[in-house]
C-alpha positions as CSV (number, residue, x, y, z in Angstrom):
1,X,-104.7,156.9,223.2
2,X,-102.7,156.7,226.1
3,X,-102.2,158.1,229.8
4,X,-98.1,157.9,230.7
5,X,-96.9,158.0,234.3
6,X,-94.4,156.1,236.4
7,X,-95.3,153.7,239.0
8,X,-92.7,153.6,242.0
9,X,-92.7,151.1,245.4
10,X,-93.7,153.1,248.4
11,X,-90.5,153.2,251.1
12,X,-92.2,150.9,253.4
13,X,-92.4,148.9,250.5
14,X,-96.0,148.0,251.2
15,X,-98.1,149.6,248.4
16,X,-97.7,151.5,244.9
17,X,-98.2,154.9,244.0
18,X,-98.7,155.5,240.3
19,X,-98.3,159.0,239.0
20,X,-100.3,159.7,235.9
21,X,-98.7,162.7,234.5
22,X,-99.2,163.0,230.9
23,X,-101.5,162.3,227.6
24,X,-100.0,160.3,224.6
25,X,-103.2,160.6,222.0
26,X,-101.3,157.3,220.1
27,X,-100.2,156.8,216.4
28,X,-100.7,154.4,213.9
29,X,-98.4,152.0,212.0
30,X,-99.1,150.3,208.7
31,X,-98.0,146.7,210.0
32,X,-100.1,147.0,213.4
33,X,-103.5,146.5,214.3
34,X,-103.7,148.8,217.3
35,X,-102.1,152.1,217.9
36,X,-98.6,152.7,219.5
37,X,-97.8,155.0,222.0
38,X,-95.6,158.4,219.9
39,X,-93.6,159.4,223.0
40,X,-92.9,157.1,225.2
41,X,-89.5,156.8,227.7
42,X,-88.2,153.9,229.5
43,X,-89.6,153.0,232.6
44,X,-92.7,154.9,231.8
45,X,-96.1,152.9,233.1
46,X,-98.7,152.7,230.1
47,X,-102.4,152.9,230.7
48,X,-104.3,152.1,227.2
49,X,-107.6,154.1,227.0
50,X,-109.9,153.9,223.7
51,X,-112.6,156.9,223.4
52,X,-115.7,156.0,222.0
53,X,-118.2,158.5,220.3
54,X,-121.7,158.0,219.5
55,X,-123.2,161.1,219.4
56,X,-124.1,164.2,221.2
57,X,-127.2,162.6,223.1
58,X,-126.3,159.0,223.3
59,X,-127.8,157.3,226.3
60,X,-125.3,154.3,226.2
61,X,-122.6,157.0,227.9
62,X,-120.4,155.3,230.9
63,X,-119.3,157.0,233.6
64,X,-116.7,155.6,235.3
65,X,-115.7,156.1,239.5
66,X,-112.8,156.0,241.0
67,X,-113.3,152.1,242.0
68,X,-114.0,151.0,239.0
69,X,-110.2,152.6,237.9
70,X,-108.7,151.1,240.8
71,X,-110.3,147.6,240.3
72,X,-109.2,147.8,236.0
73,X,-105.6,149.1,237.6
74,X,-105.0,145.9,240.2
75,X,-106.0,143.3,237.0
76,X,-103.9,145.0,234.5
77,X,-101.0,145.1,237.1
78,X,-101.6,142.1,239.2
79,X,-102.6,140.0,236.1
């Protein structure tokens, strides 16, 4: 799946915002490995996201905080 926003320079030009503002839950295509976003416009800012389910009392569930976003968002934009 997918989260969809748009990421815009801040005036000041001195930091980023990145609105997330919709859910794209993905579809599939014979020739590809991994699934493509079904609605996407130009200019939109892609977020890839895979949803993992083990079972209703799994142990081995991850809870993310809002650093640990932050830190995945600065390596996927900054490379």
């Amino acid at each position: 799946c997918f989260l969809l926003g748009s990421l815009t320079v801040d005036e000041d030009e001195e930091g980023v915002t990145l609105t997330i503002d919709r859910f794209d839950p993905g579809r599939e295509i014979p020739e590809c490995l991994e699934r493509t976003p079904t609605a996407s416009l130009p200019g939109d800012f892609l977020i890839p996201c895979r949803v993992h389910i083990q079972g209703l009392g799994s142990r081995d569930v991850i809870v993310h905080n809002a650093d640990d976003f932050s830190s995945a968002l600065k390596i996927y934009y900054y490379g």
